[in-house]
N, C-alpha and C positions, 0 to 999 in steps of 0.2 A: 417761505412764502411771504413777501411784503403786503402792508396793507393797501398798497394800489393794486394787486392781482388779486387778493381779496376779495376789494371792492366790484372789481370788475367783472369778476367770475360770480358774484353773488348777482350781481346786473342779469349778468346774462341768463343767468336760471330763469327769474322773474321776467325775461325779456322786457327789462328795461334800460338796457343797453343804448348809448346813445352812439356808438360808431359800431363796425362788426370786431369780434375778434378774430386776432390774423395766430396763427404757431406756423412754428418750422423746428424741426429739429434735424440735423443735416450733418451728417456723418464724413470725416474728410476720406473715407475709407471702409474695408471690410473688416471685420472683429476676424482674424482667425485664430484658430483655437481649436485642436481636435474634440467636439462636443461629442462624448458617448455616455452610457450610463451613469457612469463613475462623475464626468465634468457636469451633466446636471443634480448629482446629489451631494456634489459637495459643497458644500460653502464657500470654503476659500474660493474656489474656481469662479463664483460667481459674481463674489465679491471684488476678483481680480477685471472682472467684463466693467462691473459699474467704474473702477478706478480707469478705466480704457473710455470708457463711455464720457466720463466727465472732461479727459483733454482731448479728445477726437471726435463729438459733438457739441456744433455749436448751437445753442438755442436763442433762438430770436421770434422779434416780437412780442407777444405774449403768452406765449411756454414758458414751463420752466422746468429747470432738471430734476428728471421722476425718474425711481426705477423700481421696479415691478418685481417680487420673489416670482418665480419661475417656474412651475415643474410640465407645464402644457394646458391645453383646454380641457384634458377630461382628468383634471387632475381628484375634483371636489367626485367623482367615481369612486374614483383611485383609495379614496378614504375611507368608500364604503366596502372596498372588499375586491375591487376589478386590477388587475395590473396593465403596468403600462410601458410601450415600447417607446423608443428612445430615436428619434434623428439629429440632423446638425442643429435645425431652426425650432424644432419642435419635437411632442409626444403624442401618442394617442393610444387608447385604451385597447383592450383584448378584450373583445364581446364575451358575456358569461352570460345568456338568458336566463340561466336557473339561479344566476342570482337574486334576478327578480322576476317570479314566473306564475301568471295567472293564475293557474292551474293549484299551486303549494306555496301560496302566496305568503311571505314574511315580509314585515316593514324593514324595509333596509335603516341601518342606522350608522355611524359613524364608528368604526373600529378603532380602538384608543392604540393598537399592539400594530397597525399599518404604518409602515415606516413612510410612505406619502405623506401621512396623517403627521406624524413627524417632524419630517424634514420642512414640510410647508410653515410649521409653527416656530421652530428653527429658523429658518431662512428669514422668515418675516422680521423676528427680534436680531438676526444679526445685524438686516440691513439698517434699521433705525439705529441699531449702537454704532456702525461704522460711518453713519452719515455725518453725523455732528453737524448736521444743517447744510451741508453741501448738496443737497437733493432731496425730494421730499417723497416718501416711499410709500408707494401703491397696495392697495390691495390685487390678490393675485387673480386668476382669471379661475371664476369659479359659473358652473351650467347646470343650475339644478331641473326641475320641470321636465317636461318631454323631451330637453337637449340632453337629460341625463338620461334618461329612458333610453335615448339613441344609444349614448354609449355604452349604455349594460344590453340591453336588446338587440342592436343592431340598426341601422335604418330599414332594410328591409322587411325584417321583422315585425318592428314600430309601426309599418306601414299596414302588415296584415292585422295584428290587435286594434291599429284603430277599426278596421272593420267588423274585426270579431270579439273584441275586446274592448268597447269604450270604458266601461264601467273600469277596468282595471287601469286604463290609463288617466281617469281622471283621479283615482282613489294613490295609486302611487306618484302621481305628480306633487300631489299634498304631501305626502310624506317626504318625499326626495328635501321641497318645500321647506319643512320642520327641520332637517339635517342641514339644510341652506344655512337657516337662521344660526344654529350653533355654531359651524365652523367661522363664517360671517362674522359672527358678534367675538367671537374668541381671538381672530386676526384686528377685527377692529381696537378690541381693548388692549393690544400692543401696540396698535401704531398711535394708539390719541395718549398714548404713555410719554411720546417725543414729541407729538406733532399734533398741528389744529387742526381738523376737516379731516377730507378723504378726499382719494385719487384712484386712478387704479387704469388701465390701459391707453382705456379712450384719450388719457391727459387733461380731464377737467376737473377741475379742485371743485369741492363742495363747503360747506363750515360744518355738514352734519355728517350721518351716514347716506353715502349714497353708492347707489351700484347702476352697472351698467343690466338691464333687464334683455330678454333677449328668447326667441323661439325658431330655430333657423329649422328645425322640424317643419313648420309650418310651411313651408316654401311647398312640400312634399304631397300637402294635402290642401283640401277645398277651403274657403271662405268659411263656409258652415259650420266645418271641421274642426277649423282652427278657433271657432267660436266654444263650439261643445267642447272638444277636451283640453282649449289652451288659458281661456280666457280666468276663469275662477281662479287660476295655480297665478299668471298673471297679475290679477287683483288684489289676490292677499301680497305679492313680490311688493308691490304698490303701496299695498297697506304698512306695509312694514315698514319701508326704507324713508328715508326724510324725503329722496328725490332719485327721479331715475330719468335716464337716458334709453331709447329702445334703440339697439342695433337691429335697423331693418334690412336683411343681408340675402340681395340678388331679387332681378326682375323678378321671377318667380315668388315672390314673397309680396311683391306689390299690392295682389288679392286682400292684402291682411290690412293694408295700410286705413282704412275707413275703421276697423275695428278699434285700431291703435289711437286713433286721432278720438274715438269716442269715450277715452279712460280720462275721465276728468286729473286724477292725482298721476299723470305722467306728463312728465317735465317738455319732452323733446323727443325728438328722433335723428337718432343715426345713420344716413343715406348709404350707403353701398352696393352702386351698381357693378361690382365684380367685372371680374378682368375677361380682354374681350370684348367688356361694354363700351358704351360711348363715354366718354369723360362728362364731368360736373357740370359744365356748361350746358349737354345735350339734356337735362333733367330740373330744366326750370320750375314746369307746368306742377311738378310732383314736389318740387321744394315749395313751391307757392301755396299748395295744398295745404302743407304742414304749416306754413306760417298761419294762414291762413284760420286755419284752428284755434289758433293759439299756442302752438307749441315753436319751443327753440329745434334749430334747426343745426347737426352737427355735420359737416362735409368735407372730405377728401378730395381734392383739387391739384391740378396740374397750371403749371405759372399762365397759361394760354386761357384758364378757364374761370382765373380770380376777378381781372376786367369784368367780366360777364356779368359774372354774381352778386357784384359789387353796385352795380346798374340795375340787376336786374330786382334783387330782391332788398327785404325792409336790412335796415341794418340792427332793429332789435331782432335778440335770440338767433345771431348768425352768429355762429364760429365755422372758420374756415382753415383745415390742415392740410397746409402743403406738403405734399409726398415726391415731390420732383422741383428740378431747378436747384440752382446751386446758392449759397449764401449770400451774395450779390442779391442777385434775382430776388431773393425774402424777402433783402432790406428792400428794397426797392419798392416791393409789393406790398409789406407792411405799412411803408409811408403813404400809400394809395390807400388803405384799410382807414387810415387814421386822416385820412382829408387833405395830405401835405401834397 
């Protein structure tokens, strides 16, 4: 990581950014690679993707090459005791409600003898040794609070305890919480062992610890709701971290966006209007909002919807990731980011 993305990335937190940032990272192809059980626990196999990754994406503008240890989104579960089933692009957990269950309630803790638990701490330190500065390596994708709730409970489930159960999901989101911070603090003290900052899916470097925060549960339930049993678990996520990013994920989630904009110590928000939806363009009113707050503003855009945003909104605390368009097209639109 050079000290002009550095400097840049430290800009944009503070939304003092004096042009937007622009990323693309842009694949000249598909990775194939029979991914089954085995290709996600192994190492090698993974570390065979990032050497794939580094000559068959190009990164431009101001990206730069990340790669992220891997095992899916319910992996930080997975740690406490849930297993997890295995596809091409991803994982996801096998609901166990009696793992964590009203009723004969234990604090879930982190199982030292979970080979997830494992393999993620593994992975982590492989990928910093085999970097040797060719990429700068993410922290993994970890869901503590009510999204981990989801994946020991269920969503459906999650749905009936919030009404029968507040108490128990406000009381287990703290604790899920507490297990957040260990495994967290444990993947971070291997990666600041090679590297400055932190990273980790979204693609935004920090200089401190920083994590992506996140409540897609919330989508499921009322305004109210998501005040009562999300916001406290939330707070302390906040309290803790140098700096966070909120993935705000699907109309549905939009209810929440006034609460989010009222957390003084969050950094910005994550748009994602989910597929189906209108592109980045049709969601000015709602980006405005968050600028408007004060907060940086992170967005997934289509080459058609960069013009737009580029007009329409401040260019502090904007980052905009292109997910379409071909590497032409980037530069192109990069040079539009940066005034040329």
């Amino acid at each position: 990581m050079n000290e002009r993305l550095q400097e840049l990335y430290t800009a944009y937190w503070n939304c003092e950014n004096s042009r937007p940032l622009f990323t693309a990272r842009i694949a000249d192809g598909p990775y194939n690679a029979v991914r089954d059980r085995n290709w996600w626990m192994s190492v090698d196999s993974q570390l065979a993707k990032n050497e794939w990754e580094l000559e068959h994406v190009q990164i431009i503008g101001d990206a730069y090459p990340l790669m992220c240890p891997n095992l899916g989104p319910d992996l930080f579960t997975a740690c406490l005791g849930l297993e997890l089933e295995f596809g091409i692009d991803t994982s996801w957990a096998v609901h166990n409600p009696d793992l964590c269950d009203p009723e004969n309630y234990v604090k879930p803790v982190i199982r030292p003898d979970s080979p997830y638990y494992k393999k993620i701490l593994e992975l982590t330190e492989a990928f910093c040794e085999h970097s040797r500065g060719r990429y700068f390596v993410g922290i993994t994708d970890l869901h503590p609070g009510a999204d981990g709730l989801v994946a020991i409970r269920s969503p459906e489930q999650l749905c009936f305890d919030a009404i029968e159960e507040p108490d128990f999901i406000r009381q287990a989101s703290m604790d899920l919480f507490e297990q957040f911070k260990v495994l967290f603090g444990q993947l971070c003290d291997i990666t600041e062992r090679y590297q400055k900052g932190t990273s980790n899916w979204m693609g935004v470097w920090h200089p401190g610890r920083q994590y992506v925060t996140s409540c897609d549960f919330g989508a499921l339930i009322s305004a109210p709701m998501f005040r009562d049993l999300a916001e406290e678990e939330l707070q302390a996520e906040l309290d803790y971290l140098d700096a966070s990013i909120f993935h705000l994920d699907g109309p549905g989630a939009l209810k929440n966006l006034d609460i989010l904009l009222e957390q003084k110590k969050l950094c910005g928000v994550q748009w994602i209007y989910g597929a189906g939806q209108p592109t980045a363009a049709h969601w000015i009113e709602v980006l405005r909002r968050i600028q408007e707050a004060g907060k940086a503003v992170h967005i997934d855009a289509y080459p058609d919807d960069v013009p737009v945003l580029l007009r329409e909104l401040r260019p502090q605390g904007l980052l905009i990731n292109l997910v379409g368009g071909t590497p032409a097209q980037a530069r192109e639109l990069f040079a539009m980011a940066e005034g040329k």
